[in-house]
C-alpha positions as CSV (number, residue, x, y, z in Angstrom):
1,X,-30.9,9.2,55.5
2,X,-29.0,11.7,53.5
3,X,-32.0,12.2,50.9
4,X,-34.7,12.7,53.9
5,X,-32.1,15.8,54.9
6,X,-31.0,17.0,51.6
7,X,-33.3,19.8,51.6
8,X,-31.1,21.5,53.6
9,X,-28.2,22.2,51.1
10,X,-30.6,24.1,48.5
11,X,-31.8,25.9,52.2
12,X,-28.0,27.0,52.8
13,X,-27.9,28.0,48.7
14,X,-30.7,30.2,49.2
15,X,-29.8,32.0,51.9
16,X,-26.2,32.2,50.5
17,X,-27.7,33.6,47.4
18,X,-29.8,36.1,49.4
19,X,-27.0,37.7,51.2
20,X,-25.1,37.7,47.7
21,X,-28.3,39.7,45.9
22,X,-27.9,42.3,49.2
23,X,-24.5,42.9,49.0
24,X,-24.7,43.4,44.9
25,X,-27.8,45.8,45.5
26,X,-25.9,47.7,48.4
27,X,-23.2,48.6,46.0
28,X,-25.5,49.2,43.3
29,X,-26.8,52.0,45.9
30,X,-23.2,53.8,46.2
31,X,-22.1,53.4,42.6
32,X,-25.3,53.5,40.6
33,X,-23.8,50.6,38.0
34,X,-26.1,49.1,35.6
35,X,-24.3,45.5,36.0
36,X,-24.9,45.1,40.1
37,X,-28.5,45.8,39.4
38,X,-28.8,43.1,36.8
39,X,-26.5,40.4,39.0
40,X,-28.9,41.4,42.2
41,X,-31.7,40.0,40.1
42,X,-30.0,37.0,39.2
43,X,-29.1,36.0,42.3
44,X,-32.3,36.4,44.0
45,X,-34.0,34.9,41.3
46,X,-31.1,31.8,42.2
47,X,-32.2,31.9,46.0
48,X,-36.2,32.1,44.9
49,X,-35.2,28.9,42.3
50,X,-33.5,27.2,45.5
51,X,-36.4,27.9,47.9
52,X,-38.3,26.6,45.5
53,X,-36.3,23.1,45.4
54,X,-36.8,22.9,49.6
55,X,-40.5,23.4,49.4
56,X,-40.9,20.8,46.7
57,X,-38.2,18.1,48.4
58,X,-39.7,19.1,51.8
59,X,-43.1,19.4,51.4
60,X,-44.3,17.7,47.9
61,X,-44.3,19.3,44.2
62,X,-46.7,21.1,42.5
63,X,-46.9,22.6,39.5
64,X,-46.4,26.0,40.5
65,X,-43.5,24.8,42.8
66,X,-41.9,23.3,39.6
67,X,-42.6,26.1,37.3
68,X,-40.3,28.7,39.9
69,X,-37.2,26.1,40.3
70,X,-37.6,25.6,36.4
71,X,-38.2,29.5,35.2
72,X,-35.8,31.1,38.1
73,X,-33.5,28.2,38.4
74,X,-32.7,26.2,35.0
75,X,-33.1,28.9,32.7
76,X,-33.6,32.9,33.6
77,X,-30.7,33.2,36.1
78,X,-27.9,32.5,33.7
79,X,-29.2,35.3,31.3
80,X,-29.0,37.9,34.3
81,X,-25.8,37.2,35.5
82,X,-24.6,36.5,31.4
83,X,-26.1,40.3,30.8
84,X,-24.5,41.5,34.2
85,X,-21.0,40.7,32.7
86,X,-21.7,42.1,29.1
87,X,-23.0,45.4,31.1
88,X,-19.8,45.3,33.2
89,X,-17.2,44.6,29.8
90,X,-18.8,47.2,27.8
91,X,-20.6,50.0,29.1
92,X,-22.2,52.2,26.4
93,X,-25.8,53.0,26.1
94,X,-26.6,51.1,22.9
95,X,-25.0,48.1,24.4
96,X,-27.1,48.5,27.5
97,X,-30.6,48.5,25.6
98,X,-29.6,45.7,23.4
99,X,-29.2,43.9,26.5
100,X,-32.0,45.1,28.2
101,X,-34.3,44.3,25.0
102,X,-32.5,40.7,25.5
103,X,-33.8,39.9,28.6
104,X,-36.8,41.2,28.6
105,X,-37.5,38.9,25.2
106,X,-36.0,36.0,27.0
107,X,-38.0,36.4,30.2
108,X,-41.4,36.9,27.8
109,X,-40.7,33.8,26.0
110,X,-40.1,31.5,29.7
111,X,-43.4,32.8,30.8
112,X,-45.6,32.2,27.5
113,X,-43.8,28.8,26.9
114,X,-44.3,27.6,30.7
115,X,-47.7,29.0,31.0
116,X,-48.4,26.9,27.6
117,X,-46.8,23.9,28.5
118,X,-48.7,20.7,29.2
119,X,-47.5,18.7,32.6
120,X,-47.5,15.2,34.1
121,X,-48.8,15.2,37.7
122,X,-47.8,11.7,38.0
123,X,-43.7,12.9,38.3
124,X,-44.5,15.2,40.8
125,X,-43.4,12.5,43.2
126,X,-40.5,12.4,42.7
127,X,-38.0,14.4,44.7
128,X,-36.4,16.1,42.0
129,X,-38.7,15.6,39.0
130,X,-37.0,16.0,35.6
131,X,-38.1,18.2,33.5
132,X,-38.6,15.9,30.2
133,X,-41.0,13.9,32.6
134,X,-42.8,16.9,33.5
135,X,-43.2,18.6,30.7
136,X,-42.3,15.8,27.8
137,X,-39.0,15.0,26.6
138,X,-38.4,17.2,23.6
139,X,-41.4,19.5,24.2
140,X,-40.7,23.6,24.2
141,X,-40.4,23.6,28.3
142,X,-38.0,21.3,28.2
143,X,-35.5,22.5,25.9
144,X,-35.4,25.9,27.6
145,X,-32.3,25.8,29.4
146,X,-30.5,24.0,26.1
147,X,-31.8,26.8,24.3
148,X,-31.3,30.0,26.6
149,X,-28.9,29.1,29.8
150,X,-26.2,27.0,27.8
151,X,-25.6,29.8,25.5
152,X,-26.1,32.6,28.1
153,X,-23.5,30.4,30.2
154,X,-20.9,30.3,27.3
155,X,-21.1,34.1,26.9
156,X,-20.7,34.4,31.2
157,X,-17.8,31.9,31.1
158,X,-16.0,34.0,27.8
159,X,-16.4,37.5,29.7
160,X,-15.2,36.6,33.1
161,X,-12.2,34.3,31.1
162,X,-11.6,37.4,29.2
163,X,-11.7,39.9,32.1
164,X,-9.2,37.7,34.1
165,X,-6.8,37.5,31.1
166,X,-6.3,40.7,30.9
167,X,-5.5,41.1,34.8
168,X,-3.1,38.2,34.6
169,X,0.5,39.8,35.6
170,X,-1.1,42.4,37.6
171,X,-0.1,42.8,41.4
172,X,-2.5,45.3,42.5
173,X,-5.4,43.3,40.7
174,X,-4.8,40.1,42.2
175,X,-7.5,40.0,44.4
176,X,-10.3,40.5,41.5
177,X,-8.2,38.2,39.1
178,X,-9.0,35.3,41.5
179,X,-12.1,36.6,42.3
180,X,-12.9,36.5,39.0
181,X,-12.1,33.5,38.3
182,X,-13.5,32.0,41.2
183,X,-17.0,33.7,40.0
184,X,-16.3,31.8,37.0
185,X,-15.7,28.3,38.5
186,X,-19.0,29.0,40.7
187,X,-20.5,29.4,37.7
188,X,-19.5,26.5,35.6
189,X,-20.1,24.3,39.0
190,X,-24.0,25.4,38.7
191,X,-24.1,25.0,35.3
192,X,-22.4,21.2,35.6
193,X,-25.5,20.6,38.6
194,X,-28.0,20.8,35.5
195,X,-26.7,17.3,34.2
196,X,-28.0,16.1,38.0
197,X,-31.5,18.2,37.8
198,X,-31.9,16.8,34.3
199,X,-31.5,13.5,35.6
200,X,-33.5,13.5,38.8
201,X,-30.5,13.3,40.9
202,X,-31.4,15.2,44.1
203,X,-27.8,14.8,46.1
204,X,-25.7,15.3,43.0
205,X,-28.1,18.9,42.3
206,X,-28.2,20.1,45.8
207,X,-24.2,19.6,46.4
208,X,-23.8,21.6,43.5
209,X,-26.0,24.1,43.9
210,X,-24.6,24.7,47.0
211,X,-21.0,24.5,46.3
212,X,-21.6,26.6,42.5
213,X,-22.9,29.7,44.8
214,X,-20.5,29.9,47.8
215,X,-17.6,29.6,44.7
216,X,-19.5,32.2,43.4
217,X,-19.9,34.8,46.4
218,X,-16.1,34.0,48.1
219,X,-15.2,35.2,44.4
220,X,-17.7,38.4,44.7
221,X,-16.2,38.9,48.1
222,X,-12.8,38.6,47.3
223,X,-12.6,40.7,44.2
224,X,-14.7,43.4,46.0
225,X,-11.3,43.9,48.0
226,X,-9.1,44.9,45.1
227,X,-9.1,48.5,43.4
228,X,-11.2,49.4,40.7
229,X,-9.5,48.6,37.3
230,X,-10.2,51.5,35.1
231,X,-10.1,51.0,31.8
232,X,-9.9,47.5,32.2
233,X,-11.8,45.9,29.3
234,X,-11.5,49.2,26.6
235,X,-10.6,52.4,27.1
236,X,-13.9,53.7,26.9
237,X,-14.9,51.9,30.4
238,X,-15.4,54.1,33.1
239,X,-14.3,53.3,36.4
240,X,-16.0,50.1,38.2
């Protein structure tokens, strides 16, 4: 019974994820910063990825349906919010066209290795194919998420760690020290839910998924109450 319904928990994640991507491009419109821009993008690329998962589970896969969950899902929107928090931690020009040239190599390469990539039909009926029998274990489309989200992940996980660190002790910051760390658990929660896509399981991802982006807006809303901490990360920040 609970498999014939699960479609319903990447639903909730998507529209979770939409109202997230608002409120991130409402404040980008009254304060302009590079950061909200980039972490809008991720999370509507994470609501796209989890639309995505209720067509397929809901109405049958295909291999566009696939390709979305896979590009938007398992390995683009780690990058975004990764880049977000490197634009947030250090906000020079140079730094912000490295990262810009970052994403928009990473985002080339997902498109030309997915458009390449050769796919089995047959595990399209599944209800959470995995990608090593869609694409081949092994094979380029496969390995995308070991070879762009993990790292992306470790450098999300670092500067949110980093950024709560130094806020530890702080009264007036308390509210964006949990929030930040909450952000953080969100995160590693979603990132945990790839063991479950990668093996098929359909409950174990959608749980996840679901629980990895609520973590991840409560913290979003939470720290959103606190003062901005200038100076935070190096004396050269400006204000968030």
């Amino acid at each position: 019974m609970l498999r014939g319904v699960v479609w319903v928990f990447p639903l909730i994640a998507a529209l979770v994820a939409f109202w997230f991507a608002g409120s991130l491009g409402a404040q980008f419109l009254r304060r302009r910063r590079l950061y909200q821009l980039i972490w809008m993008l991720a999370l509507a690329m994470f609501a796209i990825a989890s639309l995505g998962v209720v067509g397929g589970v809901a109405t049958g896969w295909s291999r566009s349906t696939f390709e979305v969950y896979w590009a938007l899902g398992a390995v683009l929107n780690v990058p975004f919010l990764a880049a977000g928090e490197v634009l947030l931690l250090f906000r020079r020009p140079p730094v912000a066209w490295g990262v810009a040239l970052v994403l928009v190599f990473v985002t080339a390469y997902t498109v030309t290795v997915l458009g390449a990539a050769q796919v089995d039909a047959a595990a399209f009926g599944e209800q959470l194919p995995a990608g090593r029998d869609v694409f081949g274990a092994g094979t380029p489309a496969q390995r995308l998420p070991q070879l762009i989200s993990i790292p992306s992940y470790v450098v999300l996980l670092a500067g949110a760690l980093w950024s709560a660190w130094r806020m530890r002790g702080r009264p007036e910051l308390k509210d964006r020290f949990v929030g930040t760390l909450l952000v953080a658990g969100g995160a590693t929660v979603v990132a945990a839910g790839a063991s479950f896509s990668a093996a098929g399981a359909l409950v174990g991802f959608s749980a996840t998924l679901l629980v990895g982006v609520v973590l991840m807006f409560w913290g979003f809303v939470r720290a959103s109450r606190a003062p901005s901490p200038a100076g935070l990360a190096a004396p050269q920040l400006a204000s968030s």
